[in-house]
C-alpha positions as CSV (number, residue, x, y, z in Angstrom):
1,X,46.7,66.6,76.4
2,X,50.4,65.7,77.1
3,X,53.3,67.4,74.7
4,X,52.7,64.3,72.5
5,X,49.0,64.7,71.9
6,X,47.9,62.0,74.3
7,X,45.0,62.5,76.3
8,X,45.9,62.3,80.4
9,X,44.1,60.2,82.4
10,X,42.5,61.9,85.4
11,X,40.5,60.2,88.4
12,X,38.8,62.9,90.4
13,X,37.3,61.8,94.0
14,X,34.8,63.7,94.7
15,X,31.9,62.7,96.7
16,X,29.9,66.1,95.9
17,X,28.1,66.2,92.6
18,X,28.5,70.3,92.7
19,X,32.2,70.2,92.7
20,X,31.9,66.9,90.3
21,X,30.2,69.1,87.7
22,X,31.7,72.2,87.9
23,X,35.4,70.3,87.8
24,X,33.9,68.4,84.4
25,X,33.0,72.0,83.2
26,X,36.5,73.2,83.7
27,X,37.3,70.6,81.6
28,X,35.3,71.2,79.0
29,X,35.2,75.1,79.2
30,X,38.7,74.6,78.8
31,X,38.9,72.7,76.3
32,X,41.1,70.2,78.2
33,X,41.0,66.8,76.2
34,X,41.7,64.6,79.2
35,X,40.0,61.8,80.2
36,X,38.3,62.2,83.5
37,X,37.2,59.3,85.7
38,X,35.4,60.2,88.7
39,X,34.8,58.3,91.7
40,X,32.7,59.0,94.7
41,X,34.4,57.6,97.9
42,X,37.9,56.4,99.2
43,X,37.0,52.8,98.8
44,X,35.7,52.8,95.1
45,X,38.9,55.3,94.4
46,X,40.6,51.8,95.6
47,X,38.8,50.0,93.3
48,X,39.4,52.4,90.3
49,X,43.3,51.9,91.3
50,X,43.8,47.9,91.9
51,X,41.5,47.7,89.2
52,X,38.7,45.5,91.1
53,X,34.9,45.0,90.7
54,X,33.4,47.3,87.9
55,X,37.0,49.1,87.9
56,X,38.2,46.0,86.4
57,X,40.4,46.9,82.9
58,X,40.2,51.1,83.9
59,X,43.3,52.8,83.2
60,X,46.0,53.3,85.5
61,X,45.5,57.5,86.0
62,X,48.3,59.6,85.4
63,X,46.8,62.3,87.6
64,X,45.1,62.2,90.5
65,X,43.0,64.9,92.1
66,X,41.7,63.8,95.6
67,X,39.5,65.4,98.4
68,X,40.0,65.1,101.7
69,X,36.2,64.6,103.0
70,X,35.1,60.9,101.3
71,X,32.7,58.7,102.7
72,X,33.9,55.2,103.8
73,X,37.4,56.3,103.4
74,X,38.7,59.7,103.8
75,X,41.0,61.3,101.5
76,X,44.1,61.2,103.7
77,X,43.3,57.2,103.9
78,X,43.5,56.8,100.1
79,X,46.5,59.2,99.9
80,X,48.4,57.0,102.3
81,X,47.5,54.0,100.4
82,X,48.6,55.3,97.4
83,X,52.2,56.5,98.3
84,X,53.2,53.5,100.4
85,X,52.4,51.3,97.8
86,X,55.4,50.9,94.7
87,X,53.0,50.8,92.5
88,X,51.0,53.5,92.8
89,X,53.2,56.1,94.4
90,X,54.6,57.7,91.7
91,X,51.0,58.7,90.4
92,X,50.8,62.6,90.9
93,X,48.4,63.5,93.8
94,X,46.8,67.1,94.1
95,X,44.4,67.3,97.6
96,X,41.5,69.3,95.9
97,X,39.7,70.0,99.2
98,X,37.5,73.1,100.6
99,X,39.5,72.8,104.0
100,X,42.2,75.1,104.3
101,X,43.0,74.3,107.6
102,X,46.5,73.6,108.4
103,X,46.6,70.8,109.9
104,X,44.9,69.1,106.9
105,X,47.4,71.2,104.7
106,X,50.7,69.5,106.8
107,X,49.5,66.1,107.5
108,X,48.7,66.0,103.2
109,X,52.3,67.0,102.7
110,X,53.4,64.8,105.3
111,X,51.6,61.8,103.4
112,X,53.1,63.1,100.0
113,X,50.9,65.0,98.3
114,X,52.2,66.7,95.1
115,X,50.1,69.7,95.8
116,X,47.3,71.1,98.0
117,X,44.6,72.8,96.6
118,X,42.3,74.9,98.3
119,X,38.6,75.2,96.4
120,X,38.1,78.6,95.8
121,X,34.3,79.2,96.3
122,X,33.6,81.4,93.0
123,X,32.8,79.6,89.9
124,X,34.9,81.3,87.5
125,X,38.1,81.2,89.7
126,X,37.2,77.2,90.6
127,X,37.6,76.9,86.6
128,X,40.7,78.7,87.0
129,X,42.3,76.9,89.6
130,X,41.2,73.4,87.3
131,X,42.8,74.8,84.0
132,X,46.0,75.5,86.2
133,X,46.3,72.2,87.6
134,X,45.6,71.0,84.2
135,X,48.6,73.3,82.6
136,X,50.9,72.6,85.1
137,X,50.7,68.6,85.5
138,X,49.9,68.3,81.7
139,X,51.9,71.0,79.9
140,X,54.9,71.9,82.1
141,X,55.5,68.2,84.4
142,X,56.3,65.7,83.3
143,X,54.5,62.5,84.2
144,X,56.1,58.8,84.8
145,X,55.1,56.3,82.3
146,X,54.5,59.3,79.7
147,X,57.1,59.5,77.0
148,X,57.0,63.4,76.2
């Protein structure tokens, strides 16, 4: 929830139900009262943004948490789309990804990413690392459009 008591509207993209329900977990354990939209590839994260096809009246997110590996279109795809359009680009984007490979770590900055996040393997510090994310874009940032 914002500072104002609004809930945040997340979209994960995550194309691997494990990490899906273990993020919507972390939500829950949490007790974070966010909405959380999830879509499974690049190009139905499109859809979920330009509000097209079954996406048609979603909300605009206020967070974003993106993986690099989607089918269709790959995370880095979908980030570059998203901060090279006006639109979209002031939307907060954190790369939630299980690469920690550098080269994937610079060429996300390179596209803009607000922050890259490596998945930690263990449950408990996977929760962690979503509550964190959550308290820092939430609780300490604050985001366009939000009047906190």
């Amino acid at each position: 929830m914002s500072p104002t008591g609004q809930p945040i509207e997340v979209l994960l993209v995550e194309d691997d139900p494990g990490d899906e329900l273990i993020t919507r977990e972390a939500f829950e354990d949490n007790k974070i009262g966010n909405n959380l939209h999830v879509v499974r590839d690049g190009l139905e994260a499109l859809d979920f943004l330009y509000q097209r096809g079954e996406h048609v009246g979603k909300p605009r997110p206020d967070l974003i948490l993106l993986d690099l590996n989607l089918p269709k279109y790959d995370g880095r795809q979908v980030l570059e789309k998203i901060k090279s359009d006006p639109e979209l680009r002031a939307i907060p984007v954190v790369v939630l990804t299980t690469s920690s490979a550098e080269e994937d770590i610079l060429r996300s900055y390179k596209l803009f990413a607000n922050a890259y996040v490596t998945k930690p393997v263990d449950l408990s510090q996977f929760m962690a690392v979503i509550r964190q994310i959550d308290e820092f874009f939430v609780t300490v940032v604050r985001l366009p459009g939000r009047h906190q």
